[in-house]
N, C-alpha and C positions, 0 to 999 in steps of 0.2 A: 582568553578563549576558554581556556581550565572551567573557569566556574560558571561560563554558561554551559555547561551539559550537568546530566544528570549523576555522574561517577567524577570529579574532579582526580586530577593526578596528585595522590598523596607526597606531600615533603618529604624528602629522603635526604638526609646528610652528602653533602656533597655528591647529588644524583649528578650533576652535571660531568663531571670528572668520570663516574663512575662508567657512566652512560660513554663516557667516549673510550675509556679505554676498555671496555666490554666490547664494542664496536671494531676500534681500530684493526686488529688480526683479521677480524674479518675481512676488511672493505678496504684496507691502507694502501691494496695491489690490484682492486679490481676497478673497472673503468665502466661507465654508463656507453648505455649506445651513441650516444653524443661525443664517446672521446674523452670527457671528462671525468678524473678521477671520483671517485666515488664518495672518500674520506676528505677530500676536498670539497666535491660539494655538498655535504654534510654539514661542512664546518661553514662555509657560508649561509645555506639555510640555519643554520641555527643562529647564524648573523644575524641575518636581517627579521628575524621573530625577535631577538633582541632588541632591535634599534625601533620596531614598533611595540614593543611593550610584550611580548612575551615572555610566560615567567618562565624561571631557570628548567623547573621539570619543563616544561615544554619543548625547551631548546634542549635537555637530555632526553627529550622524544625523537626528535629528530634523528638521531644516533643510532635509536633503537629499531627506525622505520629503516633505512638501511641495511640494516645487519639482517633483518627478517630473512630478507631472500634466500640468507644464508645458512640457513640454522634448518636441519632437517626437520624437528618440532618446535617452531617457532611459538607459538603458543605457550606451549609449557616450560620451554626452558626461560623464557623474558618472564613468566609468569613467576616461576622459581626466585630471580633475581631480583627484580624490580617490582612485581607485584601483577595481579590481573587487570589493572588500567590501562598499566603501562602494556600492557603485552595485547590488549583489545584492541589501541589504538596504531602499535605498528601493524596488527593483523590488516584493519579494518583498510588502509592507509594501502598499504601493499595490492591488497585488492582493488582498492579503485585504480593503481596506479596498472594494472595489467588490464584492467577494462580501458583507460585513457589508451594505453597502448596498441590493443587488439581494434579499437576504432580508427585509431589516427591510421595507423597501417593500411587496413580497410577505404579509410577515405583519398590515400595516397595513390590509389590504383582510378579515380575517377577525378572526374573535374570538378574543384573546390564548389564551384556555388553548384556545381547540381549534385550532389551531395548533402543536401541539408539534410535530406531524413536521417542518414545515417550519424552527422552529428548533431542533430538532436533528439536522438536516441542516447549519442552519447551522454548529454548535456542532461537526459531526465535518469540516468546511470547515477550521474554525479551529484542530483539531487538527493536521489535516496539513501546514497552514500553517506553523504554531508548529513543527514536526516539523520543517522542511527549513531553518529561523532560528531557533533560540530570541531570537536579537534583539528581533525581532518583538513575543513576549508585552510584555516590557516596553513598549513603543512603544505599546501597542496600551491598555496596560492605564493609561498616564499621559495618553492621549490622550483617551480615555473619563472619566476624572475630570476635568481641565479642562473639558469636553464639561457634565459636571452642572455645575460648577462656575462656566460661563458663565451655565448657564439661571437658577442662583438671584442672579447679580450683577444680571442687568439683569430679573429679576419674570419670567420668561417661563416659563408650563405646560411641561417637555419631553414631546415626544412619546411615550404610553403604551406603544410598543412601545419606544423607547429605554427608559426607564426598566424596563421590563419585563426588557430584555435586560440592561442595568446590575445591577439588583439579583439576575437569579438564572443567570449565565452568567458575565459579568464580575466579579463578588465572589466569588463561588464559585470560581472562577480565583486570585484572590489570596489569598485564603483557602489555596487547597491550594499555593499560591507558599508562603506566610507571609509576605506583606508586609502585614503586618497594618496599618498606615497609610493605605496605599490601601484596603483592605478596609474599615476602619470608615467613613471619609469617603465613602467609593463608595455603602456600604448607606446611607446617613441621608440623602444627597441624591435616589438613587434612591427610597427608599420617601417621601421628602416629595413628591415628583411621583407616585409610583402610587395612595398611598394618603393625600391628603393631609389629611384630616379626622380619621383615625386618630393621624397624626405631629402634627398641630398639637395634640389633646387630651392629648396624651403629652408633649409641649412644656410645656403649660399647667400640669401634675400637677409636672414638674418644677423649673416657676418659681416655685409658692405657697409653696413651703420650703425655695426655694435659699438665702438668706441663712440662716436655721438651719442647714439642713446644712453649706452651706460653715464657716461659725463651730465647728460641731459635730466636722468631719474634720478642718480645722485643728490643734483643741487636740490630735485623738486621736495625729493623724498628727507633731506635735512631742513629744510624751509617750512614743509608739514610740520615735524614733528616738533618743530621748534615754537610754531606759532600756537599750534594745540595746548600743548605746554603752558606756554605764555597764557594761554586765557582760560587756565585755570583745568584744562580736559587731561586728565595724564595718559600717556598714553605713547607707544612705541610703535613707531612707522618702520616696516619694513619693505624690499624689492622683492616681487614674486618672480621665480622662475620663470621661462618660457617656455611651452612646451608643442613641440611641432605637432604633433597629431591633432594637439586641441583647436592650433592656430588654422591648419588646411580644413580641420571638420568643420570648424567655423566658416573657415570661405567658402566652403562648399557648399552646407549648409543655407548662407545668406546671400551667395552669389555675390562677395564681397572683393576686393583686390586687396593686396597684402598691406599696403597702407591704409585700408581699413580697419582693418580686425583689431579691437580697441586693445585687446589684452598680449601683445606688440607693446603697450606700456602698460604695465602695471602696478599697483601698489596694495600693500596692507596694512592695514591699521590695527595694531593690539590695546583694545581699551580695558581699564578696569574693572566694568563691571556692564553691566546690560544697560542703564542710565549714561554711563560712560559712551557704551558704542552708536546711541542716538542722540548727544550730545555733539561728539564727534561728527556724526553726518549732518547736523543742521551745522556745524560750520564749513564742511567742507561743501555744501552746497550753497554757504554762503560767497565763502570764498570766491568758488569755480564756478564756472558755466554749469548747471546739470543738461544731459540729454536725456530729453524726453522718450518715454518708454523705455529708456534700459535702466530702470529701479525695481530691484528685487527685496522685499522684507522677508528673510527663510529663518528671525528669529522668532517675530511672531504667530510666521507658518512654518516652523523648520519642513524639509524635504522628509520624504516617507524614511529613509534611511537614519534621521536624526541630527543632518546636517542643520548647524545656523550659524548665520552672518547676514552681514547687509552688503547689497551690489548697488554700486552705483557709477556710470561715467557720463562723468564733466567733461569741458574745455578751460586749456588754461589761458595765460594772457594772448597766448599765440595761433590760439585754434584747435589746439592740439590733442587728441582727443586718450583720456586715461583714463582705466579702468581700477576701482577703488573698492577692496573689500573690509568693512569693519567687524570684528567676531572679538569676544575676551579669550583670555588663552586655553580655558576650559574649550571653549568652542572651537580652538584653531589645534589643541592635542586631538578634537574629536574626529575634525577635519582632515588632518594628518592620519591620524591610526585606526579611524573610526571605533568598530567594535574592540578591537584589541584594546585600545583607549580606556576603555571602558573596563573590561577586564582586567585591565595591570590596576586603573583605580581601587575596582575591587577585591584583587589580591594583598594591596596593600591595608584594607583595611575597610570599614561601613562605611564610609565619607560619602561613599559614592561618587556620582557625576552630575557637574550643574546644578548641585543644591538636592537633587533627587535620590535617596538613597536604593543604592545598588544592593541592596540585602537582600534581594529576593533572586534566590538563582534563576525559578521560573519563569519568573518575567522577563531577564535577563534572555533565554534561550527564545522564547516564544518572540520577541523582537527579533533574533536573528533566523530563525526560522521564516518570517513572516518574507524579510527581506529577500531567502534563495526564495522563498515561492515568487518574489515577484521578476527576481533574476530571470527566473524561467518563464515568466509571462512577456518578459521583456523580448528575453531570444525568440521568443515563437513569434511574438506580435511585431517583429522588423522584419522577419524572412519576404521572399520577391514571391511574386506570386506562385511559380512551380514550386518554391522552397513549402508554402502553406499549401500546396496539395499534395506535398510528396509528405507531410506536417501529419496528416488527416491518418487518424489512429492513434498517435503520439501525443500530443499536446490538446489540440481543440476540441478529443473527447474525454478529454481526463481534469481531476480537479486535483486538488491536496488541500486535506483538513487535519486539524491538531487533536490529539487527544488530551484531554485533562493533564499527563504526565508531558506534551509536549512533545509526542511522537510525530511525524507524519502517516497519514494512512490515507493510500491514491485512491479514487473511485473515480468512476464513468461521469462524465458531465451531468447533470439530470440529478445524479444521485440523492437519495433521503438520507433522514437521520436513521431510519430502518435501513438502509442498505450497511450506514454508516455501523450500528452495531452488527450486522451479520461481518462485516470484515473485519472488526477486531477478535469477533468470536462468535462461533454459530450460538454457544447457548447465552451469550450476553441478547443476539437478534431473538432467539426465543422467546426472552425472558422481559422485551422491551417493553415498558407500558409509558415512557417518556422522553423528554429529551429538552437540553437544553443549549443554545446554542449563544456564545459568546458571554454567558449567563443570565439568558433570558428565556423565559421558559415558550415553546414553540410547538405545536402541531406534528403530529409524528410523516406527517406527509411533505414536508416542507424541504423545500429544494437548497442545496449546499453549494455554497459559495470559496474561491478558494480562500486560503486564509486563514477559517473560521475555527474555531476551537469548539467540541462537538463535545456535549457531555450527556450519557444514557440514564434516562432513570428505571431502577429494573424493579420487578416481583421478586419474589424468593423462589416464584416455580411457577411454570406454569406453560404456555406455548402460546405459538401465533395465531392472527386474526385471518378466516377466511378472508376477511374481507381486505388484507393483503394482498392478496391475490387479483383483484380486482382493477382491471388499469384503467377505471375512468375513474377508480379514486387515489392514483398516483400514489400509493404506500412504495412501491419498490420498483426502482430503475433496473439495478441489475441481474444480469441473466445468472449471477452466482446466487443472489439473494434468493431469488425467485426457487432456485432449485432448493436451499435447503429449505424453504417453506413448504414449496411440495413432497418435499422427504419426509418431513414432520407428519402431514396429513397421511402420507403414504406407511408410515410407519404405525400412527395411529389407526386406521385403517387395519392393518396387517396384524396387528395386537388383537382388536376386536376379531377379527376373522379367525383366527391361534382359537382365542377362546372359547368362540362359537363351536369350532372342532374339537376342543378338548370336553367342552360338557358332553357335546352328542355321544364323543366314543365312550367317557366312562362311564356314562347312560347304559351303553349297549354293557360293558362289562360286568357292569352290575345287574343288571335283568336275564345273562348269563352267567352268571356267579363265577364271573373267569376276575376276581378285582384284583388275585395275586399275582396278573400277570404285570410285568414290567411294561410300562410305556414304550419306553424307547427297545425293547425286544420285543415288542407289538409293531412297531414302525419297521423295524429290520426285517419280520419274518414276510412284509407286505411292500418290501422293495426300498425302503425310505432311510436314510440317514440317520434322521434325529426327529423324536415325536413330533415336534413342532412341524416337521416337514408335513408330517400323514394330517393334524391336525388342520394344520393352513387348507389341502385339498380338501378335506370335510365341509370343513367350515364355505370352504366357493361351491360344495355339491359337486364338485368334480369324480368321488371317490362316494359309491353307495355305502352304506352301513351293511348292508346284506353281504356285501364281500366279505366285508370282516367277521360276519357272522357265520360264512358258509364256513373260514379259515378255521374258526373256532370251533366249531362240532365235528365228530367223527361222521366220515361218510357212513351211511348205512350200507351194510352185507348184501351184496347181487344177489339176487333169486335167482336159483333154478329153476329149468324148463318147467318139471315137475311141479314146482308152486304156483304156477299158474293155472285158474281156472277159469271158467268165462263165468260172469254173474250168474247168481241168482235172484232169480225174480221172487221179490220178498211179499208177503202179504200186505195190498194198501193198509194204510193208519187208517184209524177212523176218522170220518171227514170232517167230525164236528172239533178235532185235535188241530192243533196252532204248530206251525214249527217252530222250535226252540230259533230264538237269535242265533247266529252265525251257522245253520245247519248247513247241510248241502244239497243241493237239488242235481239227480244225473240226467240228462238231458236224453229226455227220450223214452225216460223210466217213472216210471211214478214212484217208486221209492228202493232204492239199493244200500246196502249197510255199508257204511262210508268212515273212512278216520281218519284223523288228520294226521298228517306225516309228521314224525321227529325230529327230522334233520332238519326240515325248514320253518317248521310251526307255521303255516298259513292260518291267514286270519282276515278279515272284511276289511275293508276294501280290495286285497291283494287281488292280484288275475291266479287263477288256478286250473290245475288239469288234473285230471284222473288216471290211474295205474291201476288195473284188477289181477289184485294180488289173490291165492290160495288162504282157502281158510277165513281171511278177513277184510275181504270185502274190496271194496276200491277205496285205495289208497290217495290221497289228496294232497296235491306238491302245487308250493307256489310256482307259478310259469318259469322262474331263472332258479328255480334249484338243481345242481347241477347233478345231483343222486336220481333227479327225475330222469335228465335229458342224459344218461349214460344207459338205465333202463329202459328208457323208450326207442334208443337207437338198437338197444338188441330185441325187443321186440316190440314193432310200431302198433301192432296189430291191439295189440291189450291198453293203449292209450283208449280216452275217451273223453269227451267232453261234459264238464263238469258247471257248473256255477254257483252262487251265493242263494241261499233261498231268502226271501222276504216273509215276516211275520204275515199268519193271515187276519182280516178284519174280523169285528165279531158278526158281520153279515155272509161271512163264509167267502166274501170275494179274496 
């Protein structure tokens, strides 16, 4: 298990030892909710990761996951001792183990099969889990069989949801493992607690003719191997176990009676070599009777899990019908311990497994990975039909794909390989201009399958495609992706609009010669936070420049009564004279001495009105200067209506 992840557990001088008596004070006196000692079953899980191939630090993980609970900083103090693997993996391990808990609880208060959403929420919990340690599966899955394996030691009923979750979550796990050891012990203890009236009559059916059968497999099973032998096949016949759960699935299954169910007898055959094990079968079908339709070849197809052997039942001189597996022993450790198999292979050394070498951790992890995705496709796709709509949101809208390093990363059914980089990272999604998928290069709109191992090919800079955005050309399923592309634009957007604001105002400051004013004490004296703020309103036309402009100049000094005089009526120009551009024409008058105001500098196109000031004529204020409109309210009378004059023609019009 060690070397299919990404951090293996470093060798420690006798970590085994170490690991239990770092533990022991802890856990020697405390007891699981089960009753069962803790240090006890410690030392079992760490048994049976032994007996299937777990290497030593593994089994002094065990030790450590325990003790976790205990330890106010669990983290750093295993971290301190043992190293940060060791102390990731009790963390990691601990936590799923109070998610397992907080559900089963949760499901304990409703009725098992209507229940399913809630365990399989649990079940895509435990995916993720298993995802960021594969550690973990193991740990999790020798901790749960001890776990039965308590309750039938000392007589005790386990609880309907335990067993429930044992027989069709935790076996179905090792199952799609192939650690087929756990898997059968797992089912038969599980189903003797769920269905216990079922397994005990199935017990009973098995007892009234075990000594015949045994006597009966014996002779057949020394008679094989002796004949094989003899014609040159080497090879070692063994008697397979029985296993009740598999026998009732079967009849259930094929609507079979128990003197049906062929594997009631069975046998196995350990051949040499792969030549060896199809040697083997052409005599043993020469021998026996074969039955048609039950011949499986799983070496030339092994099963998605990695499983191979060959299935075959015949009849013998009697009718008798028995079930016959051939595999070499490479194939029958695989069979037995599946992945771990594999693992203890490669802890020993590059040999690998089956000729194939194991050197590569990646591939090593990305096979076991492949397998919880399909664990979890498995539990979804047997639920009863309320189980898959009470499903809906959980499973049938989600996928799981790998990243290059062999991570999992969930996304919405539909999902692109653009969604695929927005969820490892918004600027990996920015920066996508490719993608490759299982290492073939693909269409950035191309829908994901679970499974698939996703690889981004990026720019060095740069952002997304409007055309992104776009849902009849399917760039992006989800509603997360979707937003941070419209953030991007909206961001872009918002930068442009900053700087449209920023030009306009230094414009003004500078044709004010106010440039030594500070920005941002230009924003504060006009209400605003932070330049950027006043800029942004500028820049959307929310915020006149004239505001700012009126802020910046001193109001001009109120006039008194006494300055005020009514016009005079000035001598007309001569009529063959032109008005100067921007003059002003007083409405009503053919000509009054006119100047333009200080405080607001009016100029063409502006709207303007007139003040007849003392002395110097009528005074000329854009419409919104507010030195006008503070004047004109004390005296409305001296306002006047003013306007732009037009150059005249040289025809005098």
């Amino acid at each position: 298990m060690v070397t299919a992840t990404a951090d293996s557990l470093p060798d420690q001088p006798q970590a085994l030892l170490r690991a239990r008596a770092f533990a022991e004070p802890l856990i020697a006196s405390e007891t699981l909710d089960t009753g069962e000692n803790i240090l006890a079953h410690a030392d079992a899980v760490a048994a049976i990761l032994r007996v299937i191939g777990g290497s030593e630090a593994m089994q002094a993980a065990t030790y450590l996951v325990y003790a976790c609970q205990h330890l106010n900083k669990p983290q750093e103090v295993i971290a301190k001792a043992f190293g940060a693997n060791y102390a990731a993996l009790a963390v990691e391990t601990t936590k799923l183990v109070q998610v397992q808990r907080q559900a089963r609880s949760a499901g304990a208060r409703a009725q098992l099969h209507d229940d399913a959403a809630a365990q399989t929420e649990n079940v895509r919990k435990m995916l993720l889990a298993f995802s960021r340690d594969l550690r973990v599966v193991m740990l999790r899955l020798a901790s749960r069989l001890q776990t039965l394996r308590y309750f039938a030691a000392v007589k005790q009923t386990a609880p309907a949801s335990l067993a429930y979750e044992s027989l069709h979550v935790f076996a179905p796990l090792a199952n799609r493992l192939g650690i087929w050891q756990i898997k059968w012990e797992m089912e038969d203890l599980a189903f003797r607690f769920f269905e216990p009236e079922t397994y005990q009559k199935t017990a009973r059916l098995l007892d009234e003719k075990r000594a015949e059968r045994e006597e009966f497999m014996e002779a057949l099973r020394a008679k094989l191997e002796s004949e094989l032998n003899h014609n040159g096949i080497a090879a070692l016949v063994q008697g397979r176990p029985k296993h009740i759960y598999s026998i009732v699935k079967k009849m259930r299954g094929k609507s079979l009676d128990f003197e049906q169910v062929f594997d009631i007898r069975a046998l196995r055959v350990i051949a040499a070599d792969v030549n060896g094990c199809y040697a083997a079968l052409g005599f043993v079908h020469s021998r026996f009777t074969p039955i048609e339709g039950e011949f499986d070849d799983y070496i030339a197809k092994p099963k998605s899990n990695g499983y191979q052997s060959l299935h075959t039942v015949v009849r013998d001189e009697a009718g008798r019908a028995v079930e016959i597996q051939i595999r070499t022993q490479a194939m029958h450790d695989h069979a037995e311990h599946g992945v771990a198999a594999h693992w203890a292979y490669k802890e020993a050394g590059t040999k690998g497994y089956s000729g194939v070498s194991a050197s590569s951790e990646y591939d090593a992890k990305i096979a076991v990975l492949r397998q919880l995705l399909a664990w979890e496709r498995d539990f979804s796709g047997t639920a009863s039909a309320r189980a898959r709509e009470a499903n809906k949101g959980l499973f049938e809208d989600r996928i799981y794909v790998l990243t290059p390093d062999a991570a999992i990363v969930e996304l919405p059914q539909g999902a692109t390989t653009v969604d695929f980089a927005y969820s490892v990272h918004t600027s990996l999604g920015h920066r996508c201009r490719g993608a490759r998928i299982d290492g073939a290069m693909v269409p950035l709109n191309t829908p994901l399958q679970n499974g698939q191992t996703v690889e981004v090919i990026t720019a060095k800079e740069g952002g997304p495609s409007r055309d992104w955005l776009n849902p009849e050309l399917g760039f992006l399923s989800s509603h997360r992706a979707k937003s941070k592309v419209r953030a991007w634009f909206n961001a872009l957007a918002m930068a442009q609009t900053v700087a449209k604001g920023r030009e306009a105002v230094e414009k003004l400051l500078q044709r004010e010669g106010k440039t030594a004013i500070k920005l941002d004490d230009l924003a504060a004296q006009l209400g605003f936070k932070a330049a950027d703020d006043l800029f942004e309103v500028v820049g959307k036309d929310e915020l006149s420049l004239r505001t700012i402009e009126n802020m910046l100049r001193p109001p001009e000094p109120a006039l008194s009564q006494d300055d005020y005089v009514l016009a005079k009526k000035i001598r007309p120009p001569d009529k063959s004279s032109k008005r100067g551009k921007g003059s002003v024409l007083v409405v009503g008058l053919d000509s009054l001495l006119t100047q333009l105001a200080k405080c607001c500098k009016p100029a063409p196109p502006d709207e303007i009105l007139g003040f007849v000031t003392k002395g110097k004529g009528v005074s000329i204020h854009r419409g919104d200067c507010s030195n006008f409109r503070n004047m004109a309210s004390g005296s409305p009378d001296r306002v006047i209506e003013v306007e732009w004059s037009s150059p005249k023609t040289p025809d005098g019009s």
